[in-house]
DSSP file (Angstrom, degrees, kcal/mol; ACC not computed):
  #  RESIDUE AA STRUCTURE BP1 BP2  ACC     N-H-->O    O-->H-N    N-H-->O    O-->H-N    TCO  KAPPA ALPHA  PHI   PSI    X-CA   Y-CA   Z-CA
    1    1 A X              0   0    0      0, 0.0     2,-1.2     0, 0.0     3,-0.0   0.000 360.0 360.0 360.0 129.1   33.7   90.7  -13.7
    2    2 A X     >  -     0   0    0      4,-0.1     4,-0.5     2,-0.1     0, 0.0  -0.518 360.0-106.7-130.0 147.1   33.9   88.4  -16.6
    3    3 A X  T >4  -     0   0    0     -2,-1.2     3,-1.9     1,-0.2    -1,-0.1   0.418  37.1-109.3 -22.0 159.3   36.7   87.1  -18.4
    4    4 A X  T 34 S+     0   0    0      1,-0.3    -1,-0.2    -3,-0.0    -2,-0.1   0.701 109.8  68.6 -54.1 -27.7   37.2   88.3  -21.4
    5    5 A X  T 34 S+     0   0    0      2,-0.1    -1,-0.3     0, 0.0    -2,-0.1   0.541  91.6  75.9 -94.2 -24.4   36.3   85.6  -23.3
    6    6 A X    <<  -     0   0    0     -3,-1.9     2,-0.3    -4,-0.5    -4,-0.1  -0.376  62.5-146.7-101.8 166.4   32.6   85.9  -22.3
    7    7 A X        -     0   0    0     -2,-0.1    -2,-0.1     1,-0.1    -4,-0.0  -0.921  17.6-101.2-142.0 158.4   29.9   88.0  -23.3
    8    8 A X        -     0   0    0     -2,-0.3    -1,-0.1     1,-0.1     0, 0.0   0.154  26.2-122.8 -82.0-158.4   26.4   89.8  -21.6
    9    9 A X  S    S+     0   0    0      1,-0.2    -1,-0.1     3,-0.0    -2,-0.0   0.853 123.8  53.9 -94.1 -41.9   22.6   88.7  -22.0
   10   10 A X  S    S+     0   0    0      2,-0.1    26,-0.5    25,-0.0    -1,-0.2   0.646  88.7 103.6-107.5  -9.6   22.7   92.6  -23.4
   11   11 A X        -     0   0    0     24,-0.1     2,-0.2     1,-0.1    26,-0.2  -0.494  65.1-137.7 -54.8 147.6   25.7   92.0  -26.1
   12   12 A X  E     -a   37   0A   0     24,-1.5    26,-2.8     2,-0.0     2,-0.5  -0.634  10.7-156.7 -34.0 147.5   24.8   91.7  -29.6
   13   13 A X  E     +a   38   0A   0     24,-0.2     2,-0.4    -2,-0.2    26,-0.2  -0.875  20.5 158.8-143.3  96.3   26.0   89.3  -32.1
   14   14 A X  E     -a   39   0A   0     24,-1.7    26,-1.3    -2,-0.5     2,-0.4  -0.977  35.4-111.5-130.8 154.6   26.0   89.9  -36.0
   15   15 A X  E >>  -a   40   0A   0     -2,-0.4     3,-2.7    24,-0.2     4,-0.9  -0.658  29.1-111.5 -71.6 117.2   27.9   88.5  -38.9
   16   16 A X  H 3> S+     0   0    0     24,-1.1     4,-1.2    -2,-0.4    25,-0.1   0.588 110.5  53.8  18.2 -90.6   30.2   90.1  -40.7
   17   17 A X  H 34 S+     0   0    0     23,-0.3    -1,-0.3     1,-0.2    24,-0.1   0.677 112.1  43.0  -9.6 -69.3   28.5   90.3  -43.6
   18   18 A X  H X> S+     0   0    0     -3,-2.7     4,-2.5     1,-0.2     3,-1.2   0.636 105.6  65.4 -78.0 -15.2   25.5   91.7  -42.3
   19   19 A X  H 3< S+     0   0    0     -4,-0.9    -2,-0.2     1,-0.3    -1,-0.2   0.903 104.9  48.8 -67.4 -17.6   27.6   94.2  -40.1
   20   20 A X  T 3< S+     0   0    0     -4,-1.2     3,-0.4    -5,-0.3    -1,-0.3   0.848 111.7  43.3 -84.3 -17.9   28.8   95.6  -43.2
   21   21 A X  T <4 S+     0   0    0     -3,-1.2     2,-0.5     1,-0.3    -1,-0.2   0.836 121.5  42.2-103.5 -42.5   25.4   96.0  -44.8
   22   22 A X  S  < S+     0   0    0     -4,-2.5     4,-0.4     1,-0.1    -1,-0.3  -0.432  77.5 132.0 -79.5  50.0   23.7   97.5  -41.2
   23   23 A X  S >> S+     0   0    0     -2,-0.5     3,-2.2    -3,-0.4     4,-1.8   0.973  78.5  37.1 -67.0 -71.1   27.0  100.2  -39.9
   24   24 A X  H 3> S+     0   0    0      1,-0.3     4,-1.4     2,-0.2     5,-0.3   0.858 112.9  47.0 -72.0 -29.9   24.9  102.7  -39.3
   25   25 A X  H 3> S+     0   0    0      2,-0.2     4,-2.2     3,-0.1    -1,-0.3   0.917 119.2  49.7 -63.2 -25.8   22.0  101.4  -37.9
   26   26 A X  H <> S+     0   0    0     -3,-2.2     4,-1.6    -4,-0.4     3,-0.4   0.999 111.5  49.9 -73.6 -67.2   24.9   99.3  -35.6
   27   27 A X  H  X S+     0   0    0     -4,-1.8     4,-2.7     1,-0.3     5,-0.5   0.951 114.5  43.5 -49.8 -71.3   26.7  102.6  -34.8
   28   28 A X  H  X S+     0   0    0     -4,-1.4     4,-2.4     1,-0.2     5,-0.3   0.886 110.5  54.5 -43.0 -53.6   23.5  104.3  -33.7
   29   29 A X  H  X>S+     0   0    0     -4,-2.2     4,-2.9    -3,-0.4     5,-0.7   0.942 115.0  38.9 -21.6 -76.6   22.5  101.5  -31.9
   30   30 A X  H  X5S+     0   0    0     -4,-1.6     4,-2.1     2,-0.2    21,-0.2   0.914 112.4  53.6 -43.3 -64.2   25.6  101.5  -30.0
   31   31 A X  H  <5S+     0   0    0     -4,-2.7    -2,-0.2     1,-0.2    -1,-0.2   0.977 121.7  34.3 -61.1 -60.9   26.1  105.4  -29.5
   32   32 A X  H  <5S+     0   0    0     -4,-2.4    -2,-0.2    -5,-0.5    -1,-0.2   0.823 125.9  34.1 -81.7 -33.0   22.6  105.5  -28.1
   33   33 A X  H  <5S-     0   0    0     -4,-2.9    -3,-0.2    -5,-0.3    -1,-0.2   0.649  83.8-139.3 -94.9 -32.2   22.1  102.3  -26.2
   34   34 A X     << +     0   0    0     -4,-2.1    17,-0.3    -5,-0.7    -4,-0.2   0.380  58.5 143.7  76.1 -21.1   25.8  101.8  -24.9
   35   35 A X        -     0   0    0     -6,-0.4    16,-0.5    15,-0.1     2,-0.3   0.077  44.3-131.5 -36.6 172.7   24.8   97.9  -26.0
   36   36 A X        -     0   0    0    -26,-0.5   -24,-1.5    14,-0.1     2,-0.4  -0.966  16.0-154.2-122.4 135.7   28.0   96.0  -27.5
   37   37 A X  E     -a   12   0A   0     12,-1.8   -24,-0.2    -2,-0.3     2,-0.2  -0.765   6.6-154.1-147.0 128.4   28.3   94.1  -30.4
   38   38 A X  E     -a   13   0A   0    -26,-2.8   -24,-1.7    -2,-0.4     2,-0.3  -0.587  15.0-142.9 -89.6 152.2   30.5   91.6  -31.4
   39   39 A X  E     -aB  14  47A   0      8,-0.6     8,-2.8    -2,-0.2     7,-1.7  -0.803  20.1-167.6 -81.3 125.0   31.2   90.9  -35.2
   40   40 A X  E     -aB  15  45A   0    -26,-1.3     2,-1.2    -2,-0.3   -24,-1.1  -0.965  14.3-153.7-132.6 154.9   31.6   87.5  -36.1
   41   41 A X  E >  S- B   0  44A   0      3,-4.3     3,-0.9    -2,-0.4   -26,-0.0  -0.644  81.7 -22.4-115.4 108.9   33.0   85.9  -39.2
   42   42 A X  T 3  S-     0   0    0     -2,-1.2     2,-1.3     1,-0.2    -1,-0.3   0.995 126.4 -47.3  60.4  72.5   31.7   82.6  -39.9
   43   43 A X  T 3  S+     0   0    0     -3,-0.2     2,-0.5     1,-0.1    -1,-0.2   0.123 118.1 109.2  80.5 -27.5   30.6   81.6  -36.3
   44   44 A X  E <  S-B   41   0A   0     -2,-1.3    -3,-4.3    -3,-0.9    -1,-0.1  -0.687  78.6-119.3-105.1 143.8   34.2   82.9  -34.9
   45   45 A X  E     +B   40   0A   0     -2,-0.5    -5,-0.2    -5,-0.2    -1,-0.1   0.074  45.9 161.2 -56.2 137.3   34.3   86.1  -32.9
   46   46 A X  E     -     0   0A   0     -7,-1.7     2,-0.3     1,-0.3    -1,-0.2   0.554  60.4  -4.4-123.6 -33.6   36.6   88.8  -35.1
   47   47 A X  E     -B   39   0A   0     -8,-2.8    -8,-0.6     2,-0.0     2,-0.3  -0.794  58.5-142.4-148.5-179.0   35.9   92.2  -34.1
   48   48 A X        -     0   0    0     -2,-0.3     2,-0.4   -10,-0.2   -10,-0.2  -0.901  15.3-140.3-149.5 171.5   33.2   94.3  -31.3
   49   49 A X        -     0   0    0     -2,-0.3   -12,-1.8   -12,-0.2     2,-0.3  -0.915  32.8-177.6-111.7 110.2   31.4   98.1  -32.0
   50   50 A X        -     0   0    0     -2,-0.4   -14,-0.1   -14,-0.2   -19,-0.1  -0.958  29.0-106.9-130.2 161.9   31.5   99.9  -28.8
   51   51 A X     >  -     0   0    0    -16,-0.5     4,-1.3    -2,-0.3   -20,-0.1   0.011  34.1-112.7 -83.8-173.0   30.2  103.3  -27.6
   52   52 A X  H >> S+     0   0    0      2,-0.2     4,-2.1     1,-0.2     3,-1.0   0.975 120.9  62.4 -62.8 -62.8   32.9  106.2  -27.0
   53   53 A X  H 34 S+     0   0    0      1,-0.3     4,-0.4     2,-0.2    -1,-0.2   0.574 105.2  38.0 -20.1 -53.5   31.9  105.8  -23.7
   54   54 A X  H 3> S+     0   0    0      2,-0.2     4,-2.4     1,-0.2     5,-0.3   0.786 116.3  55.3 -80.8 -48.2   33.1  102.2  -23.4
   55   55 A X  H <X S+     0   0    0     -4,-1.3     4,-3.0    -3,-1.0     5,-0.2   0.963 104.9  55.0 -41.6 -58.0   36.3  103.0  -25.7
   56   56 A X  H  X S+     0   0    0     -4,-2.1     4,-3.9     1,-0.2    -2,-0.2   0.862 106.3  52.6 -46.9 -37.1   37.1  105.7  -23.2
   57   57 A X  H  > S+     0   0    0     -4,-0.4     4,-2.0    -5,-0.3    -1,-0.2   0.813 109.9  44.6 -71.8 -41.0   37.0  103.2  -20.4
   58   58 A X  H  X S+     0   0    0     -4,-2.4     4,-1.1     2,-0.2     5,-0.2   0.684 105.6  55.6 -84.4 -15.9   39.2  100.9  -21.7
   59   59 A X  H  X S+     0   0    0     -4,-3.0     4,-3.0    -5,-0.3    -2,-0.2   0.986 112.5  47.3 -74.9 -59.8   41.6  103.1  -22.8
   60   60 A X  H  < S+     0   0    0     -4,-3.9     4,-0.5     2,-0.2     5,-0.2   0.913 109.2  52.3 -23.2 -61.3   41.7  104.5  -18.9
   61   61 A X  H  X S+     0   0    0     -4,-2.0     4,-2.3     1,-0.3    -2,-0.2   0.795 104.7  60.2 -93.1 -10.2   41.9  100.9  -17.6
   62   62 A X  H  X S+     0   0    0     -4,-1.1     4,-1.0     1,-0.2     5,-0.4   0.955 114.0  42.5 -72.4 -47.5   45.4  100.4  -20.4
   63   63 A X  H  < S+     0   0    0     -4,-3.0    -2,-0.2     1,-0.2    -1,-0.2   0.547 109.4  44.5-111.5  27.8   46.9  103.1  -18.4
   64   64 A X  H  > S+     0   0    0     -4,-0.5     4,-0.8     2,-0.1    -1,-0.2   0.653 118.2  56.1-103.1 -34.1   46.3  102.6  -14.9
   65   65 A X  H  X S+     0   0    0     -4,-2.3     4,-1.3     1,-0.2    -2,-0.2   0.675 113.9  36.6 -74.4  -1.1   47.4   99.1  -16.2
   66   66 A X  H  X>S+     0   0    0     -4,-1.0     4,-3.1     2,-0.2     5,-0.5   0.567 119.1  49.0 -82.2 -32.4   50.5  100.4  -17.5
   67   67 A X  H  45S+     0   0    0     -5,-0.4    -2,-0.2     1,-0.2    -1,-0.1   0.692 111.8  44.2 -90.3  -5.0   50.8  102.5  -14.9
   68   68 A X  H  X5S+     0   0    0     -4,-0.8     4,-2.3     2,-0.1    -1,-0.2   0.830 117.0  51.8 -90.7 -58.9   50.2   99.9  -12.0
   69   69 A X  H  X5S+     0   0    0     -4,-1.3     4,-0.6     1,-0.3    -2,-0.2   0.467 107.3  51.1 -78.5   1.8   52.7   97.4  -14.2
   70   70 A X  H  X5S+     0   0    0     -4,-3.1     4,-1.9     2,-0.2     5,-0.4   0.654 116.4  45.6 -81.7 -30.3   55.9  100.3  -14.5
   71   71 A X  H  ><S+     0   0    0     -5,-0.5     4,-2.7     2,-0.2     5,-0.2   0.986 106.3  49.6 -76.9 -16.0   55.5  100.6  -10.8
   72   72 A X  H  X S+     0   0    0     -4,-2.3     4,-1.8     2,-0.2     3,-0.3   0.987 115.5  51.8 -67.4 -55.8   55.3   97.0  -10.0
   73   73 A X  H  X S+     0   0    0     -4,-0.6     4,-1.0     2,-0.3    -2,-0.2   0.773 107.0  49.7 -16.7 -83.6   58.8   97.1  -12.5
   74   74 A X  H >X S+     0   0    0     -4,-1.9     4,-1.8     2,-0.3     3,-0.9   0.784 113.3  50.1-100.4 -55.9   60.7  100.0  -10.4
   75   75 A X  H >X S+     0   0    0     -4,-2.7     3,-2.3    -5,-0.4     4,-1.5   0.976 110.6  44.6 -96.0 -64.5   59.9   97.9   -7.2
   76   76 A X  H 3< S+     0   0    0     -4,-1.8    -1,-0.3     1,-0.2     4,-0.3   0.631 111.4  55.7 -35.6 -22.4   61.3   94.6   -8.5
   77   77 A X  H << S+     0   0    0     -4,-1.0     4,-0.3    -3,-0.9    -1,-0.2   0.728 110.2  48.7 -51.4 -36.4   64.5   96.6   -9.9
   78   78 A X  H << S+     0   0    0     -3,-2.3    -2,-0.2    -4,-1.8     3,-0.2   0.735 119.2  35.7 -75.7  -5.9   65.0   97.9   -6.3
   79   79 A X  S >< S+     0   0    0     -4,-1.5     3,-3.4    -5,-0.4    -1,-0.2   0.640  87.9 108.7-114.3  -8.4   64.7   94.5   -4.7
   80   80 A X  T 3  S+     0   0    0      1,-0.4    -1,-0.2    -4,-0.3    -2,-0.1   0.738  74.4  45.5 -49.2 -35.0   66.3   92.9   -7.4
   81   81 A X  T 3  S+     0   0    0     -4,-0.3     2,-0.4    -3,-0.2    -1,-0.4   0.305  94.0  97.1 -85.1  16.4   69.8   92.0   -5.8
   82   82 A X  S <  S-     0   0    0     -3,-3.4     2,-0.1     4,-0.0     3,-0.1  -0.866  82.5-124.0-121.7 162.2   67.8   90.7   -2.7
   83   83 A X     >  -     0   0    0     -2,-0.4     4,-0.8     1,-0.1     5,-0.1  -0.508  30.0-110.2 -98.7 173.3   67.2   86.6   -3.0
   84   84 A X  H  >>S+     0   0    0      2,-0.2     4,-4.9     1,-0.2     5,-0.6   0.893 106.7  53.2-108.6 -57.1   63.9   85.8   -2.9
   85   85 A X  H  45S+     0   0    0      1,-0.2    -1,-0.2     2,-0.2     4,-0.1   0.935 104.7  60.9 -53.9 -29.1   63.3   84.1    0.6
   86   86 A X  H  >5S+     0   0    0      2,-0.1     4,-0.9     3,-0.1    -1,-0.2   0.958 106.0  42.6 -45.2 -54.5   64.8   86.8    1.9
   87   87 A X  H  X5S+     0   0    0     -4,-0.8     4,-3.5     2,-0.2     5,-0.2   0.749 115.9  52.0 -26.0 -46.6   61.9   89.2    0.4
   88   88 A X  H  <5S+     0   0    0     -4,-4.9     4,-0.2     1,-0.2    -1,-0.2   0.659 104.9  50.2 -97.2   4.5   59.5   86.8    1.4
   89   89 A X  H  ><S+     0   0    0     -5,-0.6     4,-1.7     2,-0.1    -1,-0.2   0.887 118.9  41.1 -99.9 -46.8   60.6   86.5    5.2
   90   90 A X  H  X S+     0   0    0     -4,-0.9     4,-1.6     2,-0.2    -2,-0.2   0.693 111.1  57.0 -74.2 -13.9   60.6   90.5    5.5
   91   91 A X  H >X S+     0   0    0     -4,-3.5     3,-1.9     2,-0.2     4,-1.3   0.965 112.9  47.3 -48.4 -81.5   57.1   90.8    3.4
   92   92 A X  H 34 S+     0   0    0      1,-0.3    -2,-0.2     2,-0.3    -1,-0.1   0.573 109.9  47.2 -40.8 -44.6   55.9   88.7    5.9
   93   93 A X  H >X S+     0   0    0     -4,-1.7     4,-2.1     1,-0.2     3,-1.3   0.944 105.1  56.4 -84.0 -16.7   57.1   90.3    8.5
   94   94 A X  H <X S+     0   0    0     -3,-1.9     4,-1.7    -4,-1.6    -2,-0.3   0.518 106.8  54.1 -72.6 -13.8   56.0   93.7    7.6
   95   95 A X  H 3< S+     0   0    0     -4,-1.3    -1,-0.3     2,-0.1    -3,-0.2   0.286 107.3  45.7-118.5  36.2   52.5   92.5    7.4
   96   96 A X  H <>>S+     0   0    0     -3,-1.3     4,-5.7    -5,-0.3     5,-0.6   0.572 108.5  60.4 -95.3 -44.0   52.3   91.0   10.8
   97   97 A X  H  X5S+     0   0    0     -4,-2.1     4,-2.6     3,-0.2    -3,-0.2   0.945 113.8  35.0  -7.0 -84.1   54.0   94.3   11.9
   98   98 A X  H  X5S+     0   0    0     -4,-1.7     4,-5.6     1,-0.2     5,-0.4   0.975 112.8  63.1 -69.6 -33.0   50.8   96.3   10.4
   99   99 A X  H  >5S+     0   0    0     -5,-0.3     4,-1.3     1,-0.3    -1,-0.2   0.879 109.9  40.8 -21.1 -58.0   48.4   93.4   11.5
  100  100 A X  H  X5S+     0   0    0     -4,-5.7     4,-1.2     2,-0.2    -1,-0.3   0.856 106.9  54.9 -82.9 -29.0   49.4   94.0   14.9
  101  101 A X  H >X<S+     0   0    0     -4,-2.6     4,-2.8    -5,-0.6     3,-1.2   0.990 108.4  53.4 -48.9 -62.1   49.4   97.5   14.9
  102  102 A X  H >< S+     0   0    0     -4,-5.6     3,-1.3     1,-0.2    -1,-0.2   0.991 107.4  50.6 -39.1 -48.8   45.5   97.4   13.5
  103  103 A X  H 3< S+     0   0    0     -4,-1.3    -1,-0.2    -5,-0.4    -2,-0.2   0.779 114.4  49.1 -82.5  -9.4   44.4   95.1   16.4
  104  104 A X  H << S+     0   0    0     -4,-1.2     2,-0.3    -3,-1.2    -1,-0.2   0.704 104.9  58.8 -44.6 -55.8   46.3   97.9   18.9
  105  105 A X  S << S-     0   0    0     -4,-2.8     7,-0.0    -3,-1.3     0, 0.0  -0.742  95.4-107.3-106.2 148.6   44.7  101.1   17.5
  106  106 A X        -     0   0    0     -2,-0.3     2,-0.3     6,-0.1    -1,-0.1   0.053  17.3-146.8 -64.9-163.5   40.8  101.4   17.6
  107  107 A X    >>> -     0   0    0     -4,-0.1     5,-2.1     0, 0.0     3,-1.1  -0.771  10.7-168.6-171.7  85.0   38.8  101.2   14.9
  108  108 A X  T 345S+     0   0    0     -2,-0.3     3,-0.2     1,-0.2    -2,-0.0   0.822  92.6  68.5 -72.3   3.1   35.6  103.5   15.0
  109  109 A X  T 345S+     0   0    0      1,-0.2    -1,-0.2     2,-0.1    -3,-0.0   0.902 106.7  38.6 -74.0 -41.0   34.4  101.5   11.9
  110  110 A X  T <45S-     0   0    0     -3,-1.1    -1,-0.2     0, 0.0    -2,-0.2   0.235 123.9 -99.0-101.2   0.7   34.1   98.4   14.5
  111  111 A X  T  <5       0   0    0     -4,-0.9    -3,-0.2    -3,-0.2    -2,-0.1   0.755 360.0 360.0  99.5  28.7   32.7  100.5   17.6
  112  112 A X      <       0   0    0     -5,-2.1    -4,-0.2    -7,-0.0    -6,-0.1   0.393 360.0 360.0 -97.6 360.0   36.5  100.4   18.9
């Protein structure tokens, strides 16, 4: 994956300026090709054109990431009164706990 900050061989890159004078041809472009294209205004990046598709996607990955970052919330509320080396001595044991349990039970994935 790459950071946000970076962009593909298949992005597109127009100026402002011209986005405004090319929309539709951009929009069509977009809607058919699924390409990307960032708008920039004087050499700095401002804005992107993306398909529904790509809208759609991100809009999913804001609420699984909401939805990852209320549960992560509810489980630090429960644990909240517990001091933290405490936490981190029963995390610790509870995954040696399953560790060993794996190396126990077979595994047909590993011919066990």
């Amino acid at each position: 994956m790459l950071p946000p900050d970076q962009t593909t061989n298949s992005d597109e890159r127009v100026e402002l300026e011209r986005a405004s004078d090319v929309l539709a041809e951009l929009l069509s472009s977009v809607g058919t090709t699924g390409r990307r294209v960032i708008v920039e205004d004087g050499g700095r990046d401002v804005g992107a054109i993306v398909s529904l598709a790509d809208l759609r996607r991100l809009r999913n990955d804001d609420h699984r990431r909401a939805m990852a970052d209320a549960a992560l919330g509810r489980v630090g509320d429960a644990f909240a009164d517990v001091p933290i080396d405490e936490l981190e001595r029963e995390v610790a044991t509870a995954i040696a706990e399953v560790r060993a349990d794996a190396r126990r039970e077979p595994n047909p994935s590993r011919g066990g």
